[in-house]
C-alpha positions in Angstrom: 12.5 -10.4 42.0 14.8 -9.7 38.7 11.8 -9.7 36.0 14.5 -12.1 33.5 14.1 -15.5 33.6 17.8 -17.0 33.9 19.0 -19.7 31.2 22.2 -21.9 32.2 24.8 -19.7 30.1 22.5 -18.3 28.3 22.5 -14.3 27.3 19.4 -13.1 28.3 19.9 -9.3 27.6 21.4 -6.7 25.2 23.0 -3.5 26.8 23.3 -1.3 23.9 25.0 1.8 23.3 24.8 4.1 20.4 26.9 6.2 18.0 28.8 5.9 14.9 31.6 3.9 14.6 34.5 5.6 12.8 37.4 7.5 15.3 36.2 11.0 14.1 33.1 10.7 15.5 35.1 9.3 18.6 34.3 12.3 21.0 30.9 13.8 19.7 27.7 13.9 21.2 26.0 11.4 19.0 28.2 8.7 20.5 27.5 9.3 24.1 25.9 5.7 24.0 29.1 4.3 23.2 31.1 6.5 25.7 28.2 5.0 28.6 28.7 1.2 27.6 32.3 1.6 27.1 32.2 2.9 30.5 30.3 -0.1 31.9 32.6 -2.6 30.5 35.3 -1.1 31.9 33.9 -1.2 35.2 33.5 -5.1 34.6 37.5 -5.4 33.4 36.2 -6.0 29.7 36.5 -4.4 26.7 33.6 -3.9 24.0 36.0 -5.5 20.9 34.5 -8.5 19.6 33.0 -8.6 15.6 29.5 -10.4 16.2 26.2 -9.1 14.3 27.5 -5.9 12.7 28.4 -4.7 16.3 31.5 -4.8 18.8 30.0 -6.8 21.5 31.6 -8.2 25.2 29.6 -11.3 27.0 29.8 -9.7 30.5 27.4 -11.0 34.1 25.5 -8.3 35.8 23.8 -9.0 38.5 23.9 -12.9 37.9 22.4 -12.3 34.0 24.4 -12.8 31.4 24.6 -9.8 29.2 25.3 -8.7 25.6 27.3 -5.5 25.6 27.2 -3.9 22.2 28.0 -0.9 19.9 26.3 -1.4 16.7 28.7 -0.6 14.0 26.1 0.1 11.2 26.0 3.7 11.9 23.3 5.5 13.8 20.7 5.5 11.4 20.7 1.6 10.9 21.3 0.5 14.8 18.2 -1.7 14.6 19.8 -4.0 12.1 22.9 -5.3 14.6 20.2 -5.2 17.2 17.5 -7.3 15.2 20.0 -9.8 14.6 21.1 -10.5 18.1 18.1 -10.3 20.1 17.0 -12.4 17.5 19.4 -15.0 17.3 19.5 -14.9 21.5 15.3 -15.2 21.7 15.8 -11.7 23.8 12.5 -10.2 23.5 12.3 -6.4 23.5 11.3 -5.7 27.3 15.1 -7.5 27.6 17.3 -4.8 25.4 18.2 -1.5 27.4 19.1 0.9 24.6 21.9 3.7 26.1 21.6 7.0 23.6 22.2 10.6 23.0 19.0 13.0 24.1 19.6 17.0 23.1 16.6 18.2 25.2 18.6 17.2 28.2 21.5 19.3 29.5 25.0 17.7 29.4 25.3 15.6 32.1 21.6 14.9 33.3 20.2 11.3 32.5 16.5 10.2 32.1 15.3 6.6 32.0 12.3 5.4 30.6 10.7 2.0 30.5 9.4 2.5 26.6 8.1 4.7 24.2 8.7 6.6 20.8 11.2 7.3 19.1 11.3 10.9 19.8 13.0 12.0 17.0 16.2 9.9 17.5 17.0 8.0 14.1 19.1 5.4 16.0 16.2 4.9 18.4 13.7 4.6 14.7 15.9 2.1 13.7 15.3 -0.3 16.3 11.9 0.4 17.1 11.4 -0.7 13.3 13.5 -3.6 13.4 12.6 -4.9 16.7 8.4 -4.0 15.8 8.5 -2.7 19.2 8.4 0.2 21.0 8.5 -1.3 25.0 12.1 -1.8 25.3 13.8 0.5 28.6 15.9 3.1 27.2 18.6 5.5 29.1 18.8 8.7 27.4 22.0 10.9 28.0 22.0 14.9 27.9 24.3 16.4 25.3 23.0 19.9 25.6 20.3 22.0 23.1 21.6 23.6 19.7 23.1 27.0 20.5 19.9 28.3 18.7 17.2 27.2 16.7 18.6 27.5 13.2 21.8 25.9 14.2 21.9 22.6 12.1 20.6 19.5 13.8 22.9 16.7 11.8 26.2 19.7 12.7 25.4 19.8 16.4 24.8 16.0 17.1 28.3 15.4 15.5 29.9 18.1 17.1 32.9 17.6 19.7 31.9 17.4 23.5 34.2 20.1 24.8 37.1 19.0 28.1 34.4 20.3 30.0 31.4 18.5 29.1 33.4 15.4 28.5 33.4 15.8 32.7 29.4 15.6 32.4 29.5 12.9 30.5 31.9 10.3 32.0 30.0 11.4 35.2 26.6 10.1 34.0 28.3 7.0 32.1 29.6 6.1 35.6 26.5 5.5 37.1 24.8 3.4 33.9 26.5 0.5 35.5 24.0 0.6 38.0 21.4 1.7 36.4 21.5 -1.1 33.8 21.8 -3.6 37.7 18.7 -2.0 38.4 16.7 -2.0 35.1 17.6 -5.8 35.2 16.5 -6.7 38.6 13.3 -5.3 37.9 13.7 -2.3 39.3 13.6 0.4 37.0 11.3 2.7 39.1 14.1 3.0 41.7 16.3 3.7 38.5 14.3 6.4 37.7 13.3 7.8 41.1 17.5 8.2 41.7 18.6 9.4 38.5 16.1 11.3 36.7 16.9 14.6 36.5 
């Protein structure tokens, strides 16, 4: 059974993808969120280009839930605050927002889902945790590949340009986040994880 409860026309999720949102930053790894959801609305014949809570946003269906797809445009480091405000003026409570983001630990290409936890690290993740006072919402993180070394700058390397190559991995993964957002919302996040964790 789908673990939402389903209001007549009523948006009962947030699918949210993460990056920055001027064109430069169009193509780097810290907007590998965006490139996922972007991907997802295009599966559904929509595009993400409405102006609603300091985001982009498309009202899509999945699955028979009606979704919120959004790209927060207050810049990683404040994504909770377009967040906040639409979960809060849906009622969405935090179990209900699936959070699509950028992971450097994992190779370019490889995709881990996770039903809650930390922040990790990831400022855009921070955000949200502290605006939504939560930490149990699912989340999709998307390999963008480790620094070249150690001392390589972290701020450089997350806004550095996915090369033809990797671009391959990643509109690979962000093909499948479709289904893994179907599954996450039927309740069925374990199958999400026991097929695409890598």
């Amino acid at each position: 059974m789908p673990f939402f409860t389903k209001t007549p026309g009523g948006i009962t999720h947030l699918v949210v993808g993460l990056g920055n949102p001027d064109k430069k930053y169009l193509r780097t790894r810290h907007n590998a969120g965006f490139i996922a959801v972007d991907e997802i609305a295009a599966s559904l014949g929509a595009s993400i280009d409405k102006k609603k809570f300091d985001a982009l946003v498309a009202d899509v269906t999945l699955v028979g839930a009606r979704v919120l797809l959004m790209k927060p445009q207050t810049y990683m480091n404040l994504s909770g605050v377009a967040v906040e405000k639409a979960a809060s003026f849906y009622k969405i409570p935090p179990e209900n927002v699936i959070v699509l983001f950028d992971d450097i630990s994992l190779d370019v290409g490889r995709v881990r889902i996770r039903r809650k936890g930390s922040h990790g690290g990831h400022n855009g993740i921070r955000s949200i945790v502290d605006y939504l006072q939560s930490e149990n919402f699912p989340r999709v993180k998307i390999g963008v590949g480790e620094r070249p070394n150690p001392n390589y700058d972290l701020a450089d390397w997350v806004l550095s340009v996915f090369t033809e190559e990797e671009m391959k991995g990643i509109r690979e993964v962000s093909s499948h986040c479709r289904e893994i957002a179907e599954l996450i919302l039927q309740g069925k996040i374990d199958q999400a994880m026991n097929r695409y964790n890598s």
